[in-house]
N, C-alpha and C positions, 0 to 999 in steps of 0.2 A: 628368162630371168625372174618372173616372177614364182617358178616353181623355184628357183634356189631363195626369195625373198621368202615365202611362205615353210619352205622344210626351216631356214632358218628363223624363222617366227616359229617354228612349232618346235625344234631345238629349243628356243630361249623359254619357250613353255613351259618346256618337259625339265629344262635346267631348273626354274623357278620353284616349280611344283616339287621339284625333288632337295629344294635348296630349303620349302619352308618344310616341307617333312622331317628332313634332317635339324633344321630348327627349332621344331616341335619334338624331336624324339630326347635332343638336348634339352631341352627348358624342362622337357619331364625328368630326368635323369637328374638336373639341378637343384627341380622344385624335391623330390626324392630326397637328394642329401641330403637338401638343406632341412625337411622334415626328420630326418635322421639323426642332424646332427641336433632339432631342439629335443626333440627324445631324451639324446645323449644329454642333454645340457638340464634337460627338468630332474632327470635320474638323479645325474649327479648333485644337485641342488638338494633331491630328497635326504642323498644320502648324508650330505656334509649336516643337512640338520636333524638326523637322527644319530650322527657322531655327536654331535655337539650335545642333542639331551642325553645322552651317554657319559658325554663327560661330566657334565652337570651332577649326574646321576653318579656317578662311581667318587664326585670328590663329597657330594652330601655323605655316601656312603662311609669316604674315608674320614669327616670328621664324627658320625656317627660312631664310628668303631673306636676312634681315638676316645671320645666320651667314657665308653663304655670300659674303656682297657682302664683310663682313671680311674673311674666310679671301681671296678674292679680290685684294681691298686688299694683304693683307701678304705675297700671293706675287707682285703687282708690284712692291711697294718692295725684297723679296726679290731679283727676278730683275733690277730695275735695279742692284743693290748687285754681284748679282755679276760683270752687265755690265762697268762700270766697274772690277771689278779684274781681269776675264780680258784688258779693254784693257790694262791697264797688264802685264799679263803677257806681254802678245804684245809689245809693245816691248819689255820691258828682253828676250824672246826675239830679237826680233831685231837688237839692242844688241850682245847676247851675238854672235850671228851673225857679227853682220858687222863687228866686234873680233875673232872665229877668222878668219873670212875674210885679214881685213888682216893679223893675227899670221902668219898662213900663208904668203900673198902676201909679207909682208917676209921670213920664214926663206927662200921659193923666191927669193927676191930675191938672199937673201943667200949662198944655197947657189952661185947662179948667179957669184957676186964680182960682182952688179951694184953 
């Protein structure tokens, strides 16, 4: 009887020994994920705030360009405005002209006793 008391003492041994093995090959396996899953969780962290200065960054962007599309706008109506009065300047220039011209032409005219 006590060789059945001791094989079963050396059974509950070998059950123990193999019960915290397996115990310890889970707690690795969990401490594992759970390293894996903060991995996963710092990544994503990174990423959502390097989305975020992105966004930041593309709306500075978009009211930069809008600025610029303005400033744009009002140096065309700008430079049409003063289009149309450097026209008008070069005719009444050349109005001017060519009334000296004619003035001239008549005094030579008249110098001449034509």
């Amino acid at each position: 009887m006590s060789d059945e008391k001791q094989a079963t003492q050396r059974d509950l041994d070998n059950l123990h020994r193999r019960f915290d093995e397996h115990y310890a090959e889970r707690m690795e396996r969990i401490e594992r994920k759970l390293s894996e899953l903060t991995e996963a969780v710092v990544s994503i962290a990174r990423a959502e705030e390097k989305i975020a200065v992105l966004i930041d960054d593309t709306r500075e962007m978009k009211y930069a360009l809008n600025a610029h599309v303005n400033r744009i706008h009002q140096l065309e109506l700008d430079t049409e405005q003063n289009k149309r009065g450097l026209q008008t300047l070069s005719k009444v220039f050349w109005v001017a002209v060519g009334a000296a011209a004619v003035a001239f032409a008549t005094m030579f005219a008249n110098s001449l006793g034509l």
